[in-house]
C-alpha positions in Angstrom: -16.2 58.4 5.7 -17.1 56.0 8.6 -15.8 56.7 11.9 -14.9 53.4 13.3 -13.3 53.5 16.6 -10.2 51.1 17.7 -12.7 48.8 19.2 -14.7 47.8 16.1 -11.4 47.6 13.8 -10.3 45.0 16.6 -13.2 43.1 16.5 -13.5 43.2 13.0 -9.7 41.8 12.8 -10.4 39.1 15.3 -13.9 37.8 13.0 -10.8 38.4 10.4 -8.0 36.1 12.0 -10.9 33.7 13.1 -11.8 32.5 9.9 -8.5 32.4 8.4 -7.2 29.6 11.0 -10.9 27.8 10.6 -9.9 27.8 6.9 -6.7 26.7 7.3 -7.7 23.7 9.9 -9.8 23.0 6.6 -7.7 22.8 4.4 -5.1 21.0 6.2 -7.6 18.3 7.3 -8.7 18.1 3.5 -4.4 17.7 2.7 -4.3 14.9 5.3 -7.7 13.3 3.6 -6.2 13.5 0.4 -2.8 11.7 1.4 -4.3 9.1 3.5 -6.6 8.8 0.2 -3.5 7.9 -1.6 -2.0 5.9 0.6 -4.4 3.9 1.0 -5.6 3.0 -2.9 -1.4 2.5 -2.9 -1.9 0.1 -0.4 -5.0 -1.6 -1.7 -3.1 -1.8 -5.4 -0.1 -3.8 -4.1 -1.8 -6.0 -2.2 -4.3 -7.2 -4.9 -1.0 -7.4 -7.6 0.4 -9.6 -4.2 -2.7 -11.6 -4.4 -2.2 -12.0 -8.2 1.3 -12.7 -8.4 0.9 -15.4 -5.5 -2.2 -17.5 -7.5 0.3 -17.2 -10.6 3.3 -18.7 -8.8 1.4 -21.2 -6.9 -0.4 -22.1 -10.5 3.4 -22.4 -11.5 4.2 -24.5 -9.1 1.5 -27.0 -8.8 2.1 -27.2 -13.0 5.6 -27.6 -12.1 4.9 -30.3 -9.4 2.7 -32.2 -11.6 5.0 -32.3 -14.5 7.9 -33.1 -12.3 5.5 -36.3 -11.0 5.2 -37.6 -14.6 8.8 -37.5 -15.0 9.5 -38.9 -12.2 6.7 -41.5 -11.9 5.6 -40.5 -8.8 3.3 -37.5 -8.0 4.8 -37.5 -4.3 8.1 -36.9 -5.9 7.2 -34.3 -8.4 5.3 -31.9 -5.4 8.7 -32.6 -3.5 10.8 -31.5 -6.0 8.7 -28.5 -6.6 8.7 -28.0 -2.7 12.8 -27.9 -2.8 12.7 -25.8 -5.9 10.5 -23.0 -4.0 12.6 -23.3 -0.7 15.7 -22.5 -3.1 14.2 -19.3 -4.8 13.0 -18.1 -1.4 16.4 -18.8 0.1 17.8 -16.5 -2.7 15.1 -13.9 -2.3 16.3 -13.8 1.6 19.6 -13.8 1.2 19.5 -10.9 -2.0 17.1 -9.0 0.8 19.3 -8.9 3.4 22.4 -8.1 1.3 
């Protein structure tokens, strides 16, 4: 049996408790990795389905606008009555937000 004297059992604990916290700075810095990780993909996904759901509704709109100007005769007429139309749904997207 090895004679170890309180000296080396302390030492040996402290190399011990040492690399326990180094490994659990690790792993907490690989936790916050991973989160931000997600977080940001999250991010990155709702802004490109922003950026496709504004093309589609401006699509709409100028389709809208031009088929409001051949009813009406005038293109002017047709963009401005698509204009009003978009006001309106934003107004109700405001006022369903803030209720």
């Amino acid at each position: 049996m090895e004679n170890r004297t309180l000296k080396d059992f302390y030492n040996e604990m402290t190399e011990l408790i040492i690399k326990y916290i180094n490994s659990y700075i690790v792993l907490f810095k690989l936790e916050i990795t991973e989160k931000l990780v997600k977080l940001g993909s999250s991010i990155v996904s709702v802004f490109i389905i922003l950026i496709f759901f504004f093309s589609i509704f401006l699509l709409l709109s100028f389709s809208l606008a031009f088929w409001l100007g051949s009813l009406f005769g005038s293109l002017s007429l047709g963009f401005l009555a698509s204009a009003g139309i978009d006001l309106v749904l934003l107004a109700i997207l405001i006022l369903l937000k803030t209720h």
